[in-house]
C-alpha positions in Angstrom: 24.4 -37.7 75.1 22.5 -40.7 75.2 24.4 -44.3 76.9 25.9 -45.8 74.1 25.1 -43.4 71.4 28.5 -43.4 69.1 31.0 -40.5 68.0 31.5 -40.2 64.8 33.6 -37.8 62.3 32.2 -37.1 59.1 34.3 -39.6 57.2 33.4 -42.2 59.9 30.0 -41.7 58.7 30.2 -42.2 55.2 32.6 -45.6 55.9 29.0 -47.1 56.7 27.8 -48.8 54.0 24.2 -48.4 55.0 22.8 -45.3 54.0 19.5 -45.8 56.3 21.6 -46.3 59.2 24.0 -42.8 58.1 21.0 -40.8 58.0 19.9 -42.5 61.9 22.8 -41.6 63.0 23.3 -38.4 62.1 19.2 -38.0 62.9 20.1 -38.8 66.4 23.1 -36.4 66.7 20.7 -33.5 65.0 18.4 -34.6 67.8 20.9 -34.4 71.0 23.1 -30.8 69.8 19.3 -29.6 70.0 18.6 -31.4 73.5 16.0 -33.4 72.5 16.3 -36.8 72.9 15.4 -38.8 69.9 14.1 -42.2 71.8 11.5 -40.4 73.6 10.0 -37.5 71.7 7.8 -34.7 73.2 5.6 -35.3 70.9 3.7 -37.4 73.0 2.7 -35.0 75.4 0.8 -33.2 72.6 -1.1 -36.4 72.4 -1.8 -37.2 76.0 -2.4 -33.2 76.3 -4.7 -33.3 73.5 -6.5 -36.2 74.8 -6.9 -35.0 78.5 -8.4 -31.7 76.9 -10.7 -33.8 75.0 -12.2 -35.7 77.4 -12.0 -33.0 79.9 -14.8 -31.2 77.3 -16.7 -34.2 76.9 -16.9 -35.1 80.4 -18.3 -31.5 81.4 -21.1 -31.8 78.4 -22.0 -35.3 79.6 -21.3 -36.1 82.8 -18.6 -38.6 84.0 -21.1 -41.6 83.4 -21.7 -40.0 79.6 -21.4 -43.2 76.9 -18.2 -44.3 76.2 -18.2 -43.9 72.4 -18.0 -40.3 72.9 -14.2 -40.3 74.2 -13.4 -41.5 70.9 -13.1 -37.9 70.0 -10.7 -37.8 72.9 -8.4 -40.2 71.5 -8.6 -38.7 67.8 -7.8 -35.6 69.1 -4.7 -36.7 70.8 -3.6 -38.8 67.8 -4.1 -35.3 65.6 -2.0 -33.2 68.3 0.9 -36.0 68.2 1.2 -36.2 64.4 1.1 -32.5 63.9 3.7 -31.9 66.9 6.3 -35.0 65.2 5.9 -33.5 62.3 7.4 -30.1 63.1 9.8 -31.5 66.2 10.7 -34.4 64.3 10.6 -34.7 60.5 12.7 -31.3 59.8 15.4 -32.8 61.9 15.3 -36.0 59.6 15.3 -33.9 56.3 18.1 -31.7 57.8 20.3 -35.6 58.9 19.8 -36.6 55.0 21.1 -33.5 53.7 24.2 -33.3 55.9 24.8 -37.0 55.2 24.9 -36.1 51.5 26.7 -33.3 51.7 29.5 -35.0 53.4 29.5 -37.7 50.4 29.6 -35.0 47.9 32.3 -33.3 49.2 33.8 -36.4 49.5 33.5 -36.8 45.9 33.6 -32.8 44.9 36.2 -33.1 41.9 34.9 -36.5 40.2 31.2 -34.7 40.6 31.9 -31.4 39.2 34.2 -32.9 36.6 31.0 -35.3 35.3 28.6 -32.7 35.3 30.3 -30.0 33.6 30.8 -32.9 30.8 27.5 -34.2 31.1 26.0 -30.5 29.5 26.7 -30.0 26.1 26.0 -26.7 24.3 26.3 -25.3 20.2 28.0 -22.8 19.1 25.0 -20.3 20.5 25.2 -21.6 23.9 21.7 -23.1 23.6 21.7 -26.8 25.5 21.8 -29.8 22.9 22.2 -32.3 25.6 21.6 -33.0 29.3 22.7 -36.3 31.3 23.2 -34.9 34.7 20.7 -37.2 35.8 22.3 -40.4 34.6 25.5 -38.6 36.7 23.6 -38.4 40.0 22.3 -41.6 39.3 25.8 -43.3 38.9 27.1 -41.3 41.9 23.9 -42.3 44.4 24.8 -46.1 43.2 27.9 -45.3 43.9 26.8 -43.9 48.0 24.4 -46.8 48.4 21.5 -44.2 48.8 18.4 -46.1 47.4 15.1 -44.4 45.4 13.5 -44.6 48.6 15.8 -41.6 50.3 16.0 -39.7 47.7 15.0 -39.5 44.1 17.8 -38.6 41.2 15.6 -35.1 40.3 16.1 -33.8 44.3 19.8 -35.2 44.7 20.2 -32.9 41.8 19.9 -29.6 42.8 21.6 -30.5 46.4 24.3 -31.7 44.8 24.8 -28.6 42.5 24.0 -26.3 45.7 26.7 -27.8 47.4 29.3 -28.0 45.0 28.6 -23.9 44.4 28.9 -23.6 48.3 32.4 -25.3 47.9 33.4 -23.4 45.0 32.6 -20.1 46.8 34.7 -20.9 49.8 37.4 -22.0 47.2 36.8 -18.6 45.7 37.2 -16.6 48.9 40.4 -18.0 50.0 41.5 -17.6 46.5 41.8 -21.2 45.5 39.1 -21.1 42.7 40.0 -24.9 40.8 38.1 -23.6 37.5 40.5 -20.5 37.2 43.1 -22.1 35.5 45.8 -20.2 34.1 46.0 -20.2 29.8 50.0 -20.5 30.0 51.3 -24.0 30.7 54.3 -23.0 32.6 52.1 -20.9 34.8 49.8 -23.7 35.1 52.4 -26.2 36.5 53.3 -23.3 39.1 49.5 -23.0 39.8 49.3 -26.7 40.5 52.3 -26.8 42.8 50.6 -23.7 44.6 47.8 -25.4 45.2 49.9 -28.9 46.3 51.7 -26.5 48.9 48.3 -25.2 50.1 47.7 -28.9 51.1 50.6 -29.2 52.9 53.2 -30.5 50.5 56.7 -29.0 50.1 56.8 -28.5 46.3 58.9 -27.5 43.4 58.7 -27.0 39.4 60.6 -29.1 37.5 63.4 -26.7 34.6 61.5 -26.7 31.8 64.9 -27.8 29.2 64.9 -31.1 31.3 61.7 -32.2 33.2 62.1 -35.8 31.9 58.6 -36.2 32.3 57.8 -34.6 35.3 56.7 -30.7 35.5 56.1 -30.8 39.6 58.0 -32.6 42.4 56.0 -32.8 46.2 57.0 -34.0 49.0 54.6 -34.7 52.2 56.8 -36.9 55.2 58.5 -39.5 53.5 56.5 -39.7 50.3 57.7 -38.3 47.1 55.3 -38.0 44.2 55.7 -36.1 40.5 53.3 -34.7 38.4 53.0 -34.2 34.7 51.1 -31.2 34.0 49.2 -31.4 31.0 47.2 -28.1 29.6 45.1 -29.1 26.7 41.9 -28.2 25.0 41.7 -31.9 23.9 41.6 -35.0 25.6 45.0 -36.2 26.7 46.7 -39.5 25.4 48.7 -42.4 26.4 51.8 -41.1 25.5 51.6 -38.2 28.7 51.1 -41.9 30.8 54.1 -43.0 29.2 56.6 -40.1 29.8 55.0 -39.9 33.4 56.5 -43.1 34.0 60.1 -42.5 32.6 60.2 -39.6 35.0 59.5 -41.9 37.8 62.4 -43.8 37.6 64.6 -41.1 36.8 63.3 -38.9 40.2 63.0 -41.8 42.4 59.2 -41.3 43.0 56.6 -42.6 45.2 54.0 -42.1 42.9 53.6 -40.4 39.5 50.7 -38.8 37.9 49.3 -36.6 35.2 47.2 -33.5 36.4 45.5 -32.1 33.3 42.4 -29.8 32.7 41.2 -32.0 29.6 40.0 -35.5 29.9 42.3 -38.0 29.1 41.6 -40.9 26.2 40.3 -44.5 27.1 43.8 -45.9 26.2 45.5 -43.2 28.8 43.1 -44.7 30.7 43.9 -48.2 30.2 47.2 -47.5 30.3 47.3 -46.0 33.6 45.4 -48.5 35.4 47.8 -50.7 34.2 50.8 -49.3 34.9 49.5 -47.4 38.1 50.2 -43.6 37.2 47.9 -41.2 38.5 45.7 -39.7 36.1 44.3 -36.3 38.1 42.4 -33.5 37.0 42.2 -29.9 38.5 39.0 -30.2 40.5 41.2 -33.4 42.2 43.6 -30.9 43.8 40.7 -29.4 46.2 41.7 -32.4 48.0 45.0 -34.1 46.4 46.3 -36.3 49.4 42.7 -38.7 48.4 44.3 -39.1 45.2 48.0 -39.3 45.7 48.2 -41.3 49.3 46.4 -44.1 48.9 48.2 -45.0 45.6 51.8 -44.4 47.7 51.2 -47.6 50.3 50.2 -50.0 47.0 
């Protein structure tokens, strides 16, 4: 490793706000795990080889005391060698640093992504497309990164991102921990979220059904004590799910409250929620729940 050259962790990375200098980084990383070193290229000895060669040919047509002009070929030559050799030493290893970057940032942002683009495609009654706004998705989510036009373009962020988010959903699949599987039956749904809490390393339990007072789930991870209202709907989910979220917090004695629900919820749940400070969660949010539960328990 290179004097100086930082350690950093995959979330490190994407807590620089500076996407250029995320891809560098990880560039230079790419660069050292293959034992290259990324300040001082090999590509340079295709050009002084290529040049040597050159001039090597000229001098034996010529004669050392040949014109000048015609080691211009030389230098070409050498130029042509070091392009093509950067371009396979160097530029794959740059394409490869944006791609992991990204991937780490969709990850990082795996349920609010595959919630928005499942939304974003709307379908008839025949299943034939009516509307497409994936690309305004992307778009809001590479503002959103700091990644600029000049990285990458909405139309090949696109099929990365969906790539990715299939490669998650596989490995979710093969451990058995598929987020889209939900179950049809709300009570087994509220046992399928606190399945999935206890996967994450919360001690859990479901709520008696006669007397939840608001809250279907009750986790526990150290000293923080959350509930969640479990809401099954085909339609989007109201205020009034924010509201009985909240009488169950006082009434548990919770950290942090929210409602997990496979619909989306209303602007005035919405509203309501940001004002009040309940947790409003979906399904895909509990491939990584402690991003959206423990940050709201130190407010």
């Amino acid at each position: 490793m290179m004097k100086g050259e930082p350690i950093l962790t995959g979330a490190d990375m994407t807590d620089i706000a500076d996407m250029h200098q995320q891809v560098e980084l990880r560039f230079r990383r790419n660069m050292l795990a293959a034992g290259r070193n990324p300040a001082a290229p090999r590509a340079w000895l295709s050009f002084i080889a290529g040049t040597g060669l050159t001039a090597w040919a000229f001098s034996a047509l010529f004669g050392a005391a040949g014109p000048v002009f015609l080691y211009l070929p030389a230098v070409i030559a050498g130029l042509f060698c070091y392009s093509v050799h950067r371009s396979a030493l160097i530029e794959p290893q740059r394409a490869k640093a944006l791609t992991d970057v990204l991937s780490l940032h969709i990850a990082q942002h795996r349920a609010t992504l595959t919630r928005n683009l499942a939304r974003a495609v709307r379908r008839n009654d025949f299943g034939t497309v009516t509307s497409d706004k994936r690309l305004a998705v992307v778009i809001e989510f590479l503002d959103a990164i700091h990644a600029p036009a000049t990285l990458i373009t909405p139309e090949d962020a696109l099929p990365l991102i969906e790539t990715t988010l299939g490669s998650l959903r596989d490995a979710d699949i093969t451990r058995n921990a598929d987020l889209d599987m939900v179950p049809a039956d709300a009570k087994q749904f509220e046992y399928w979220v606190a399945d999935h809490l206890t996967r994450a390393g919360w001690a859990t339990r479901v709520t008696s059904a006669s007397a939840d007072q608001g809250i279907d789930v009750i986790a526990q991870k150290d000293a923080i004590r959350i509930g969640i209202q479990c809401k099954l709907y085909s339609t989007p989910v109201g205020n009034k799910a924010v509201q009985e979220a909240i009488a169950g917090s006082g009434y548990y004695g919770l950290d942090v409250v929210a409602v997990l629900s496979n619909a989306p919820f209303t602007k005035s749940a919405i509203d309501l929620s940001h004002a009040t400070g309940v947790v409003l969660m979906s399904n895909h949010d509990l491939a990584d729940p402690d991003r959206k539960l423990l940050p709201h328990s130190a407010a």
